[in-house]
N, C-alpha and C positions, 0 to 999 in steps of 0.2 A: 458430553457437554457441547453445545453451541455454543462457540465464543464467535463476536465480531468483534473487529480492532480496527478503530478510526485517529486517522495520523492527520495532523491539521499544521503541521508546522512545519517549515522549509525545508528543502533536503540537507541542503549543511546552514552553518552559523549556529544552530543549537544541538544538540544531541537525542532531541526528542521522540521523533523519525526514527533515527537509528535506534533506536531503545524498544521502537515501538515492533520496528522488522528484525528486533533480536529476539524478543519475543514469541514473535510470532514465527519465527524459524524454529524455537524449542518445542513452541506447542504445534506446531507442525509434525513433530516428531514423539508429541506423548498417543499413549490409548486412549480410545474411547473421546477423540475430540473431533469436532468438525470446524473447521475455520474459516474464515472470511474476512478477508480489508480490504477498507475503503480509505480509497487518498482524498481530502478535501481542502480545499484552502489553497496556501502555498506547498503543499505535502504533493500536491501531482506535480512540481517540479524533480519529482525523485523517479518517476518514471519516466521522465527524456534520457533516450538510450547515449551509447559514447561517451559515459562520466571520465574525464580522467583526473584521476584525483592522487597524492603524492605516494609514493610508494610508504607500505606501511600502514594506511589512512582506510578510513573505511569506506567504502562505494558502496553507495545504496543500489545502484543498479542490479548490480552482483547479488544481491540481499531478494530483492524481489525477484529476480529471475533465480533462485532459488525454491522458491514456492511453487512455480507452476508444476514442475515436477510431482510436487507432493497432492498435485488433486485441487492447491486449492485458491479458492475466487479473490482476486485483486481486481477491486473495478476504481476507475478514476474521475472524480466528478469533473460532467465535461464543461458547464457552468463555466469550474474554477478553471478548467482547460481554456477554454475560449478568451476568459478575464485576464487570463496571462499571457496572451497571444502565440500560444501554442494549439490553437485549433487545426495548423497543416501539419504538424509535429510527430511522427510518428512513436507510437510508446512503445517500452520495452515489454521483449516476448513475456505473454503469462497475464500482462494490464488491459484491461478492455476498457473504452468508454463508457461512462455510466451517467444513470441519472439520480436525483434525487427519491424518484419513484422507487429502483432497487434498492439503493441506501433505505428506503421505509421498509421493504419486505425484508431485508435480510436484519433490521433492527425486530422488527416482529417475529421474524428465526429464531434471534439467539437469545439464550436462556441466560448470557454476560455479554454486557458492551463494556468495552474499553475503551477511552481515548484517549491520544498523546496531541 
């Protein structure tokens, strides 16, 4: 199964995000799946690397740099990158800049889109 999974929502203030990269860390790890996310909105503030966030607490960075490991495509829209004046910003390993263009082919990919 091709799943996509599109996260539109902050890195912290909601849980949404994290819900979205807990996910996708499970299914990261079933058979027979092939995965893909994309950050859009305020959700590419979860790929500026250096989170430090309180002991206990969950770090999205550590979430996505989890996934490159497993093979699979994190792209960031860069759009939403530029809008947030993170365009000199480097992202965490595993996140590529993206555009809307990939976002169309890899929604034509998957046989499930998800979004948070």
């Amino acid at each position: 199964m091709k799943t996509l999974i599109i996260l539109n929502e902050p890195a912290y203030g909601n849980e949404r995000t994290y819900n979205g990269l807990r996910l996708s860390l499970s299914l990261a790890k079933a058979e027979d799946v092939e995965l893909r996310v994309f950050l859009m909105g305020d959700a590419v503030t979860a790929a500026k690397p250096a989170q430090k966030t309180p002991d206990g607490y969950y770090n999205l960075e550590r979430m996505l740099r989890g996934l490159a490991p497993r093979g699979i495509a994190v792209g960031a829209c860069g759009t939403c990158i530029d809008a947030r004046g993170m365009a000199d910003d480097p992202l965490v390993d595993g996140v590529h800049r993206s555009t809307l263009a990939e976002l169309t082919a890899w929604t034509v990919w998957a046989d499930k889109v998800i979004t948070f």
